[in-house]
C-alpha positions as CSV (number, residue, x, y, z in Angstrom):
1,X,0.0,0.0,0.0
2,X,1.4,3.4,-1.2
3,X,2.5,5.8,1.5
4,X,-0.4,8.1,1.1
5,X,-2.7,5.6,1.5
6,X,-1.3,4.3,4.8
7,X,-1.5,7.5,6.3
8,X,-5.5,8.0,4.7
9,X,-6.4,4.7,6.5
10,X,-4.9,5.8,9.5
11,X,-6.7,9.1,9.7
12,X,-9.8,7.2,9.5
13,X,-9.6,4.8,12.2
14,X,-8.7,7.1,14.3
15,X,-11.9,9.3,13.2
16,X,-13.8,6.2,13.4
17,X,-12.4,5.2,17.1
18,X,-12.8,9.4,18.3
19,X,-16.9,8.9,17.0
20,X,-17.2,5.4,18.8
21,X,-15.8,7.5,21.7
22,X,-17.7,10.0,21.7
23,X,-21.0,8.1,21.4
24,X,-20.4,6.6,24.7
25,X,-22.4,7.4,27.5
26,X,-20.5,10.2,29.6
27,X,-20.1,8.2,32.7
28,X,-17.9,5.7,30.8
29,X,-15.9,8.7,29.0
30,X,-15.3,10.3,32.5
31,X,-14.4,7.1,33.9
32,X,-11.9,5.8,31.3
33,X,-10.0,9.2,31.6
34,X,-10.0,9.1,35.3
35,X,-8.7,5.7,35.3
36,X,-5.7,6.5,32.6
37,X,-4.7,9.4,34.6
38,X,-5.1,8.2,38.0
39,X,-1.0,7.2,38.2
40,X,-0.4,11.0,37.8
41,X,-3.2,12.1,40.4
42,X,-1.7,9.3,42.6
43,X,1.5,10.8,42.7
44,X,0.7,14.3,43.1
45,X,-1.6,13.3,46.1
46,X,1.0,11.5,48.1
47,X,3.7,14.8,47.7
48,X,0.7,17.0,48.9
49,X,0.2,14.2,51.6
50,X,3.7,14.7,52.6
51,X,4.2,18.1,52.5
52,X,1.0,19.9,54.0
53,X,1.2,23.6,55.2
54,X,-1.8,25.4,57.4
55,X,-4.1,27.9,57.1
56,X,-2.5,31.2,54.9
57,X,0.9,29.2,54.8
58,X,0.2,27.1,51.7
59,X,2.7,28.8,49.4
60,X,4.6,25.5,48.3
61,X,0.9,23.6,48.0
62,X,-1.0,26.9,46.2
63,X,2.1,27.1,43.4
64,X,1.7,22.9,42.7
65,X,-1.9,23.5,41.7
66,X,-1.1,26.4,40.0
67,X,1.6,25.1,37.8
68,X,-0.8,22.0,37.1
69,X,-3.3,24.3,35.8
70,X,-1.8,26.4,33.7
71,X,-0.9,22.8,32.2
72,X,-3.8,22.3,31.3
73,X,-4.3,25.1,29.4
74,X,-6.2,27.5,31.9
75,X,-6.1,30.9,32.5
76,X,-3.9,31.4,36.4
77,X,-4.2,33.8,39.2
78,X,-2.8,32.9,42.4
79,X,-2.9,34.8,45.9
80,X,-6.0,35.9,45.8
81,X,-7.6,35.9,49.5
82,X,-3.3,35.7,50.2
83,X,-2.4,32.3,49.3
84,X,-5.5,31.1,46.8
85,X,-5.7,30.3,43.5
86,X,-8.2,31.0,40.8
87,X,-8.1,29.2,37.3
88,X,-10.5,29.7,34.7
89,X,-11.2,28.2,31.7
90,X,-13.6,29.3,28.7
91,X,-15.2,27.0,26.2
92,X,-18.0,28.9,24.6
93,X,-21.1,30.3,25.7
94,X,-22.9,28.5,28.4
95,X,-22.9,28.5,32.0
96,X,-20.5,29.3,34.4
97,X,-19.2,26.9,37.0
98,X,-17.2,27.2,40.4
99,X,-15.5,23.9,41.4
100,X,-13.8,24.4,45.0
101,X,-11.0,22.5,46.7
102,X,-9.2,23.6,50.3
103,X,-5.5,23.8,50.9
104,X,-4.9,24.2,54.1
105,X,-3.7,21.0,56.7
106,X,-4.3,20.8,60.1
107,X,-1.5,21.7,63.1
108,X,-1.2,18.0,64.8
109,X,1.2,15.1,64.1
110,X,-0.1,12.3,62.0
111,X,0.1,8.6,63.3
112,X,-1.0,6.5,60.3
113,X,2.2,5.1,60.1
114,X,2.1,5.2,56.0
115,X,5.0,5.4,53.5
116,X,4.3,8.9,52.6
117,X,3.4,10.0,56.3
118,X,4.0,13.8,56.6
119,X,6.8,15.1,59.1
120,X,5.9,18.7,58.0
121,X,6.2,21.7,60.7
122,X,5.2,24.9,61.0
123,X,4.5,27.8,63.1
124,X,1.0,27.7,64.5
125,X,0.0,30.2,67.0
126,X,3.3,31.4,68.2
127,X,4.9,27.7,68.6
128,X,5.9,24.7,66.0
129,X,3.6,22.0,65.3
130,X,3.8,19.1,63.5
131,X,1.3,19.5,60.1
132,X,-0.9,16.8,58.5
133,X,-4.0,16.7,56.0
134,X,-5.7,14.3,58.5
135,X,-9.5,16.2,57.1
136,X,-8.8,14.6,53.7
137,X,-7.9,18.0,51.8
138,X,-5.0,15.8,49.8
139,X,-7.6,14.1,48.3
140,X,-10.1,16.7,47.2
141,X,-6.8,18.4,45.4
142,X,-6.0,15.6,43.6
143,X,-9.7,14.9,42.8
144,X,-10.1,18.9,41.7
145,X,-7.0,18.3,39.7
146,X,-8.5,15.1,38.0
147,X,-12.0,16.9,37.4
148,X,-10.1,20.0,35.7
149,X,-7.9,17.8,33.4
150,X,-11.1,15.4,32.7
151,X,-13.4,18.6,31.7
152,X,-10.0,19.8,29.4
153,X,-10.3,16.2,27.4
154,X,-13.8,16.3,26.9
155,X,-14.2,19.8,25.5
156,X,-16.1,18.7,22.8
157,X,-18.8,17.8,25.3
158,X,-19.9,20.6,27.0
159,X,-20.1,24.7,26.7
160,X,-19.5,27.1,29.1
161,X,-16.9,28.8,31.3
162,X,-15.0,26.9,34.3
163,X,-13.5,28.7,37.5
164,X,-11.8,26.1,39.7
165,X,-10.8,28.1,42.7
166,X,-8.2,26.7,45.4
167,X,-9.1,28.0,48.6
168,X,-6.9,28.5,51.3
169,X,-7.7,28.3,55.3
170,X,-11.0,26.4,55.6
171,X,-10.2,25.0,58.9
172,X,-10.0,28.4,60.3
173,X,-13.7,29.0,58.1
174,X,-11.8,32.0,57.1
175,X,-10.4,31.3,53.3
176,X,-13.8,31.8,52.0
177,X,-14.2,35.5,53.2
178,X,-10.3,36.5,52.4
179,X,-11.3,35.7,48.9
180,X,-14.4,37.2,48.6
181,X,-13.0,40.1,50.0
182,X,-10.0,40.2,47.7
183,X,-12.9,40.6,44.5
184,X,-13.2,37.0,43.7
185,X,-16.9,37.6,42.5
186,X,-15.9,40.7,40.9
187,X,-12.4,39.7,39.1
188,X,-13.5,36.6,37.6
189,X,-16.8,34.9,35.9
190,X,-19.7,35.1,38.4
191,X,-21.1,31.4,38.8
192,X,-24.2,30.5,38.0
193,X,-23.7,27.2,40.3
194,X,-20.9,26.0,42.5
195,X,-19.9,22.5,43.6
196,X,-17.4,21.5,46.0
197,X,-16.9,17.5,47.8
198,X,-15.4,16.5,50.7
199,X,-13.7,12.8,52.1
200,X,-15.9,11.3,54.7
201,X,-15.5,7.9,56.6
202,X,-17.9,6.0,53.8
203,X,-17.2,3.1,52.1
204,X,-14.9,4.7,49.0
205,X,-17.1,4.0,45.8
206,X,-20.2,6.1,47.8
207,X,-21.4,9.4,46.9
208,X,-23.4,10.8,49.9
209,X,-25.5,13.9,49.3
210,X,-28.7,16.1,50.4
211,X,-30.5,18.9,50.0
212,X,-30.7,21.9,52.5
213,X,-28.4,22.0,55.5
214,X,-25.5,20.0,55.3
215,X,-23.2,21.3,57.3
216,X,-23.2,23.4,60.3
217,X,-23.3,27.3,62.1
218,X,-20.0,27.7,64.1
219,X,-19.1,30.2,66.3
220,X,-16.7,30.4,68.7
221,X,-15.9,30.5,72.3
222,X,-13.5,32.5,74.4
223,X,-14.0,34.1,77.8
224,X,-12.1,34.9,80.3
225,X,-13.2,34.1,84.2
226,X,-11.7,36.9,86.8
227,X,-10.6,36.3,89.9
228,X,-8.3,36.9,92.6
229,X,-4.9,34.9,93.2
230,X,-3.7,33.8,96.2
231,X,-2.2,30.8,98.3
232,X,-4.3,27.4,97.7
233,X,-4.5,26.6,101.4
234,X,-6.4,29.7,102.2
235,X,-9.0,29.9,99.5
236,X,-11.2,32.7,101.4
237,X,-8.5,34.9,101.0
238,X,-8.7,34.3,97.1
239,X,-11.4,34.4,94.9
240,X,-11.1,31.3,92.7
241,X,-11.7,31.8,88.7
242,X,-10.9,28.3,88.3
243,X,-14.1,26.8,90.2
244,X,-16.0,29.8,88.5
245,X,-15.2,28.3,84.8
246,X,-16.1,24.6,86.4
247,X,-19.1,25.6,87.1
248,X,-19.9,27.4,83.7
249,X,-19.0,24.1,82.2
250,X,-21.0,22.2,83.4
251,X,-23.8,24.5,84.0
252,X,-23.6,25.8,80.4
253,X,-24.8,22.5,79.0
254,X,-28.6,22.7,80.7
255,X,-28.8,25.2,77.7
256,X,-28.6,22.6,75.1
257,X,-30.7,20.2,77.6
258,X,-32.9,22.4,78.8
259,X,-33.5,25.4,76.9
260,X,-33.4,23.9,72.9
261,X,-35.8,22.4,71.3
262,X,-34.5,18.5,71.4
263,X,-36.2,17.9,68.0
264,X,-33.1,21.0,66.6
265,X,-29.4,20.2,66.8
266,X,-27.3,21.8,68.7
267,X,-23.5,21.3,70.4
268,X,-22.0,23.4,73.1
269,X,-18.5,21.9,73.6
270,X,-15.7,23.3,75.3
271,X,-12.3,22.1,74.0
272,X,-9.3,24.3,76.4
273,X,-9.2,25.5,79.9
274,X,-5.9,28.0,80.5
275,X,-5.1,28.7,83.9
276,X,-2.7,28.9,86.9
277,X,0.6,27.7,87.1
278,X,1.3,25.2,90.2
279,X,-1.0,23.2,92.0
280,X,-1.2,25.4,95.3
281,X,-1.1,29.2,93.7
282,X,-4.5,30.4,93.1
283,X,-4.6,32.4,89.6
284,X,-6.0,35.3,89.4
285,X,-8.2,34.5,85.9
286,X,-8.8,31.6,83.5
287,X,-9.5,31.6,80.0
288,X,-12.2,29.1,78.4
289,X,-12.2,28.6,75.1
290,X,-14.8,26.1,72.9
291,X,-17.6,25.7,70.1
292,X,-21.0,26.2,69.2
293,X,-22.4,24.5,66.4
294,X,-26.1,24.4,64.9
295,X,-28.0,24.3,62.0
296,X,-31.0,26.7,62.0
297,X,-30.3,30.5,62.9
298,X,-32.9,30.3,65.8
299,X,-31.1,28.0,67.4
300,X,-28.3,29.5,67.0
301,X,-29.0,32.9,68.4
302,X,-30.7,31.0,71.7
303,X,-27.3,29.2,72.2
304,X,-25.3,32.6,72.0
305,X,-27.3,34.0,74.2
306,X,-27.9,31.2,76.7
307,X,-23.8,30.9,76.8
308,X,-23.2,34.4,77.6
309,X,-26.2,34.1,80.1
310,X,-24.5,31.4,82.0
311,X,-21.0,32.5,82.3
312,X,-22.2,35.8,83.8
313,X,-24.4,34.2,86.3
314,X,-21.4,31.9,87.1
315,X,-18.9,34.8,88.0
316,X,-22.3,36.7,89.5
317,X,-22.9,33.8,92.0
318,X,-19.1,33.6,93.3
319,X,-19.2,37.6,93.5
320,X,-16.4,37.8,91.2
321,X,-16.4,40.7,88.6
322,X,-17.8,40.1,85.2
323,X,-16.1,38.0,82.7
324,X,-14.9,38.9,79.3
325,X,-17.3,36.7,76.7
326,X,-15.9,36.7,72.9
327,X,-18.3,34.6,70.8
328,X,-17.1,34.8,67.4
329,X,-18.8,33.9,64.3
330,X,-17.2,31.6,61.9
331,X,-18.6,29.3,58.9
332,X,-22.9,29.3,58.0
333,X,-24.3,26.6,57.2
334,X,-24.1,24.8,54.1
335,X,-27.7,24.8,52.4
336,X,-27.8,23.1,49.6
337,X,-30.1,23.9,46.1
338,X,-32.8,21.4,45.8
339,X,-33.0,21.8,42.4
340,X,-29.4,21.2,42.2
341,X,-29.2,18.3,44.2
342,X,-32.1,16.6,42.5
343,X,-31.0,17.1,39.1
344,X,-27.2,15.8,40.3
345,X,-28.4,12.9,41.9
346,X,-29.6,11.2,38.9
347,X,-26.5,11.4,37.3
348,X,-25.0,9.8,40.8
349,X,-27.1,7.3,40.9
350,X,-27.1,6.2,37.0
351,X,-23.2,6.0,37.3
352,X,-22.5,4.6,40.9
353,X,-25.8,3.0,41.3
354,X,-28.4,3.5,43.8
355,X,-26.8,1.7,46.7
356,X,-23.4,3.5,46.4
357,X,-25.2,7.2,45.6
358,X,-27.0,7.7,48.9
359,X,-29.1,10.6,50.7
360,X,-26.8,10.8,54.1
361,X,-27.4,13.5,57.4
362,X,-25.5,16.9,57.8
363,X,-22.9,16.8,58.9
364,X,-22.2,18.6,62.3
365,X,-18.9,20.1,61.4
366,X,-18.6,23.6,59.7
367,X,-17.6,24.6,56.2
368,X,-16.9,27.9,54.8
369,X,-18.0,27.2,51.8
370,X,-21.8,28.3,52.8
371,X,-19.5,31.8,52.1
372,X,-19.7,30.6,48.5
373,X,-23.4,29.6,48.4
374,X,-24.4,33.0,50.4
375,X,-23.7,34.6,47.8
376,X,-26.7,34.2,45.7
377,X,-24.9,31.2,44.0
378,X,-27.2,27.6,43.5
379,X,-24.7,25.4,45.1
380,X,-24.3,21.7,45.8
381,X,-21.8,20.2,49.1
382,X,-21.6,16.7,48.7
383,X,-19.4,13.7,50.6
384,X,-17.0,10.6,49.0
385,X,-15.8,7.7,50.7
386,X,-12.6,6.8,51.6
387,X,-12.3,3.2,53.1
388,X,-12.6,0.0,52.4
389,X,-15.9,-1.7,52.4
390,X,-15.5,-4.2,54.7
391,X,-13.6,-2.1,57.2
392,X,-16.6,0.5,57.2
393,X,-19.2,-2.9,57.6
394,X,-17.4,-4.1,60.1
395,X,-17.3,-0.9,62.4
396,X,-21.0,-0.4,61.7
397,X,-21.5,-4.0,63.4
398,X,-21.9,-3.9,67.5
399,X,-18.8,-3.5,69.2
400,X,-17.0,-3.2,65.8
401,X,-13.5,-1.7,65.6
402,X,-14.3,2.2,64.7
403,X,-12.8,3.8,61.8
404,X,-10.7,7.5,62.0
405,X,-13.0,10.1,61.6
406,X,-11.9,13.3,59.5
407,X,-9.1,15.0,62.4
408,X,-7.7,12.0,64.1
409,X,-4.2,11.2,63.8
410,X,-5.1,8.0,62.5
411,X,-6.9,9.6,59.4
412,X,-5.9,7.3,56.6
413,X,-8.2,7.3,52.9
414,X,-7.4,5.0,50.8
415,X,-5.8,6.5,48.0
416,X,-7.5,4.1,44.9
417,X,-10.1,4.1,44.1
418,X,-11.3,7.4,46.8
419,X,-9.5,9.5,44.4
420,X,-11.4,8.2,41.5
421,X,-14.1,8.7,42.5
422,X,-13.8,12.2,43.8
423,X,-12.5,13.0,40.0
424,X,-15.0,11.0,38.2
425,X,-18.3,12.4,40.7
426,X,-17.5,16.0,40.3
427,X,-16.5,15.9,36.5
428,X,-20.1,14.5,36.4
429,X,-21.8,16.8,38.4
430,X,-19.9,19.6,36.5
431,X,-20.9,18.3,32.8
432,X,-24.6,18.1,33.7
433,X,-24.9,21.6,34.0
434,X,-22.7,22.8,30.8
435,X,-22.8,19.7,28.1
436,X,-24.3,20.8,24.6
């Protein structure tokens, strides 16, 4: 066969493989290039495992996504909100779509023992800690990563404009708000829906999701109980903060027993007591610090008020003066769009099936991305597993061996398949709303 011919034949089976493609269902185009990629998104997610920074400090983990998408072909801006990234991609008319992933680690050691373990420092609140993605923000970076190159192969497939945004500091629930205030709605395409995922202790191969609140209100705790120091064997000569913040402890929780409705949730838990020095010195104040967390804003607004209620009337009763109270707010609930949700779960369930693409509760922890949704934006929060099947049957079992829950030292996903299906879930939900 002549030269010219060889190369005509060529041309068309490769036409004619590109239109058999293309004729398959999504699901199996988004899964085939998830699964070719994966060794790439494996190895990128085990550097960011190894090298995690914290809140505002993600310089070396902010650049590594940003190089990766400017790779791909998309348009780059890096610190905005400080150390985030924005990267936006256009591809005809159509709508516009924010996909969201977190940089930030956490400031504790991890203890999962695996190969590519993090022994990262860093400098949180004026002393070095050990740093470690033990909330699974490794894995929705490698999954963003996947989506983004995924969306890039399938051009042909779907219209519109991407803006994958890389948010730094969501454990503080304060990346969210440094971007917004640094113009993100105003710099770059305004969304007309926004999606973001996050690792939970499912079975990996399970999509959880819901509509309306999914996450929680948070606000902080920090107050200060005054009193008056002196020697521990002659306590009526002191006036004893520390007994004063024992008693608002435990007398602050007949406010979630006794004063909320017990049909509405709602968490009053205090996680650090500072105070004194030696165990027979008296000090003269002791600082409380802890959490509030609920989902509706009346319930919210009676636990702020119940909480600053009690610790008054607990430095009223031992006559000492009035204690400073500092209840800060941090992350809104997550409500997500019904319509949203409904129209994304059939895509869920028609490529995972109906037992692995579940309706699952909210989630008590806090998430800034309810910054995102607040803003007028239809949005959709929604969870992936990370463990092996068995191991999550077996801990649902009576007296089963628990698995690590997002924080714990012992935090460990399991890289393949979770990873996959991160990539493979949000590159779905993304080209439901833009494909031709």
């Amino acid at each position: 066969m002549k030269p010219s011919l060889v190369r005509l034949a060529l041309v068309a089976a490769l036409s004619v493989a590109a239109t058999a493609q293309a004729q398959q269902p999504l699901k199996t185009q988004v899964a085939g290039r998830v699964d070719g990629m994966y060794p790439w998104l494996d190895t990128i997610y085990k550097d960011l495992h190894a090298h995690p920074e914290i809140a505002f400090q993600e310089v070396r983990t902010a650049g590594k996504l940003a190089a990766e998408m400017k790779k791909l072909g998309f348009t780059v801006t890096e610190k905005v909100g400080k150390t985030g990234v924005v990267a936006v991609l256009r591809n005809g008319t159509g709508p516009t779509v924010l996909v969201r992933t977190e940089l930030d680690g956490l400031p504790m050691e991890e203890k999962t023992g695996l190969p590519y373990a993090s022994r990262a420092k860093a400098q949180s609140d004026g002393r070095e800690s050990f740093v470690t993605h033990s909330c699974g923000h490794d894995i929705h970076m490698a999954g963003w990563l996947g989506t983004a190159r995924t969306l890039v192969e399938l051009k042909s497939q779907w219209q519109g404009t991407l803006v994958f945004v890389a948010q730094p500091a969501e454990e503080t629930v304060s990346g969210a708000k440094a971007m917004l205030d640094d113009g993100l709605l105003k710099r770059f395409p305004r969304p007309d829906y926004a999606f973001a995922l996050h690792s939970w202790p499912l079975a990996h191969g399970t999509v959880g999701f819901n509509d309306g609140p999914v996450s929680s209100n948070s606000d902080a705790i920090e107050i200060v109980f005054k009193g008056r120091g002196g020697h521990g064997s002659a306590p009526d000569k002191a006036l004893d903060p520390i007994a004063i913040a024992a008693r608002f402890v435990v007398d602050v929780q007949t406010v979630v027993s006794r004063e909320k409705d017990p049909k509405e949730f709602g968490v009053v838990t205090i996680g650090a007591i500072q105070g004194g020095t030696v165990g027979n010195i008296i000090p003269d104040s002791v600082q409380v610090r802890g959490t509030i967390r609920s989902y509706s804003p009346e319930v919210r607004a009676k636990l702020l008020d119940g909480v600053r209620r009690v610790a008054n009337g607990a430095a009223a009763m031992a006559g000492a003066p009035a204690p400073d109270v500092q209840l800060t707010s941090g992350g809104a609930a997550i409500v997500n769009d019904v319509a949203l949700v409904e129209k994304t779960e059939a895509v869920f369930r028609d490529a995972f099936g109906a037992a692995n693409a579940v309706r699952v509760p909210a989630m008590t922890a806090s998430e800034d991305f309810s910054a995102f949704a607040n803003e007028g934006i239809p949005s959709m929060f929604f969870f992936t597993g990370v463990y092996d099947p068995k191991v999550v049957a077996e801990a649902q079992r009576p007296g089963g061996k628990p698995v690590a829950f997002n924080h714990s030292p012992f935090y460990a996903p399991v890289p393949e398949p979770s990873i996959k299906t991160a990539a493979q879930a949000m590159s779905l939900a993304v080209l439901n709303v833009l494909k031709r």
